[in-house]
N, C-alpha and C positions, 0 to 999 in steps of 0.2 A: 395725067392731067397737067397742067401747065399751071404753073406758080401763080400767085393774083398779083402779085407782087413780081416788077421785074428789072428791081435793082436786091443786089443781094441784102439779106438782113439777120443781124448776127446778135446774139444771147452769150453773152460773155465773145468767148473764142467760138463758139458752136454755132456754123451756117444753118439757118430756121426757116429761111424763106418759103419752102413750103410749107410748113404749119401757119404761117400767118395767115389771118383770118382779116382782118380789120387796121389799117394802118393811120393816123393822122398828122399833122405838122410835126408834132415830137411824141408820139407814143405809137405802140402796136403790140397787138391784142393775137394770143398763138394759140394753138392747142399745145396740151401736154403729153409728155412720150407715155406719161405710164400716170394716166389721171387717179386720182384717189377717191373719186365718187363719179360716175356718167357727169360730163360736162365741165370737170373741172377745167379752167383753163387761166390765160398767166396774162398781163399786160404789165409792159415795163416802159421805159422812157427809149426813144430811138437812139440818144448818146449814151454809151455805157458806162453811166451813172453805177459808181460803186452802193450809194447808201441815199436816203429820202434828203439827207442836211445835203446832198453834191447838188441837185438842182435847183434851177435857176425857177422865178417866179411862175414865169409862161409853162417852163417845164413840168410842175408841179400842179398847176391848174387843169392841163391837158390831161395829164394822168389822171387823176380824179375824177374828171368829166369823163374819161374815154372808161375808166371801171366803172363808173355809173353807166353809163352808153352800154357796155358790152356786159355786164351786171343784170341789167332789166332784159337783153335779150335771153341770157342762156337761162335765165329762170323759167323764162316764158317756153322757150323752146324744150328744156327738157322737163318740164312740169312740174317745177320747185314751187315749193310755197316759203323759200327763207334761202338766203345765200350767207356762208362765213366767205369774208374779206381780208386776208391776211397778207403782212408785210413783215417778211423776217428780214431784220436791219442788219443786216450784219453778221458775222459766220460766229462769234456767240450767241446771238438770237436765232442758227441754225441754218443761216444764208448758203447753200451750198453750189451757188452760180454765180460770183462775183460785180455781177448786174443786178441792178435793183428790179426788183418783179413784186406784184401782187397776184396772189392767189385767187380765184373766184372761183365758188365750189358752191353748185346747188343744193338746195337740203330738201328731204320731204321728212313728213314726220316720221319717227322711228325709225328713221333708213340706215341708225346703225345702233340701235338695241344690242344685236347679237354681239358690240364689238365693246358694249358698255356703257351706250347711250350718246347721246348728238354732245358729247365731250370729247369724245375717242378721236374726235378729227385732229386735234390740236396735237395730240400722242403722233397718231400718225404722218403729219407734216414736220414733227422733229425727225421723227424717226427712222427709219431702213427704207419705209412707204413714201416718204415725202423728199427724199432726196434725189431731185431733179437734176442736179450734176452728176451723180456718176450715172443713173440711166441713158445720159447725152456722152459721156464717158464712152459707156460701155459700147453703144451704140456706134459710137464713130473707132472703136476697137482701139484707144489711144491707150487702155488703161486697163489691159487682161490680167493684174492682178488682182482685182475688182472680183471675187464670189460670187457667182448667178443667186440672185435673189430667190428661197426656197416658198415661191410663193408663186403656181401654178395658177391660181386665180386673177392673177393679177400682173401677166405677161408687158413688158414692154408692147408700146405698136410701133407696125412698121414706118417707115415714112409712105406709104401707098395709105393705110388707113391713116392715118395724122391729115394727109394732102385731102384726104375724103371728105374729114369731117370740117380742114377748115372752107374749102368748097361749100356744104352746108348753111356753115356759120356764118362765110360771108354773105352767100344769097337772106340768111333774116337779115343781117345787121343794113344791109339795103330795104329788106321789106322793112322793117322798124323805121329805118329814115323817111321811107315814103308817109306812113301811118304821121310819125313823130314828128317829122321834119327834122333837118342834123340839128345836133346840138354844138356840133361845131365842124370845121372843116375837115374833111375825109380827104385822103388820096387817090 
């Protein structure tokens, strides 16, 4: 499948272009290599903004607007009734892609009971599960000292499914424009 996107688009040091789903003046909206719930996905700022205080006004607006925008779609699309919204600031608040991102993770009710209850997400995004750098690591093979994560249910994807689902993603976030009209300018 061919990129939507066909200037290159990079997540710290890590070429994304295919997972991008949704681009606009200064933000864009990816899938994730190894989501922590069906649909989780990431939007960050197009400049590689280390932390939320590096950008600029427009820059901060857009963002906002663009996780709202790509927010109400992936709810709708994979049949959430609640999204958590996370920004870890900084690699003590657990940042482990030196680009600023937010988190957007569909919730249904009870969809993680077995894990402790709809708290367990936040465990998870500190944790071994939520560390979106060394899976883009491992993935680009720069950093085989890295231990395969013993967690069978929850396989990295390849770049073939990631390019799948943001294909999907980006045919709603058009169908929603049509519905919604933008809420601001798309690329």
């Amino acid at each position: 499948m061919p990129p939507l996107v066909h200037s290159p688009v990079y997540f710290g040091n890590f070429l994304v272009t295919s997972q991008v789903f949704h681009i606009t003046a200064h933000s864009f909206a990816l899938v994730n290599i190894k989501p922590l719930l069906p649909g989780h996905v990431l939007v960050s700022p197009r400049r590689a903004a280390k932390r939320l205080s590096d950008l600029n006004h427009a820059e901060v607006t857009d963002l906002f607007l663009t996780v709202q925008q790509v927010g109400r779609m992936v709810e709708r699309f994979y049949g959430a009734s609640s999204l958590n919204i996370a920004i870890q600031d900084g690699p003590a608040a657990g940042q482990s892609v030196p680009h600023l991102h937010t988190h957007i993770i569909p919730r249904q009710s009870a969809d993680l009971d077995e894990q402790g209850g709809g708290d367990a997400i936040y465990g998870m995004l500190e944790g071994e599960d939520g560390d979106v750098g060394k899976h883009l690591w491992e993935r680009s093979n720069r950093r085989p000292k890295f231990p395969k994560v013993d967690d069978s249910s929850r396989e990295p994807r390849t770049e073939e499914e990631m390019a799948e689902e943001a294909q999907k993603l980006a045919h709603e976030m058009k169908q929603q424009q049509l519905r919604d009209g933008p809420s601001q300018s798309s690329l």
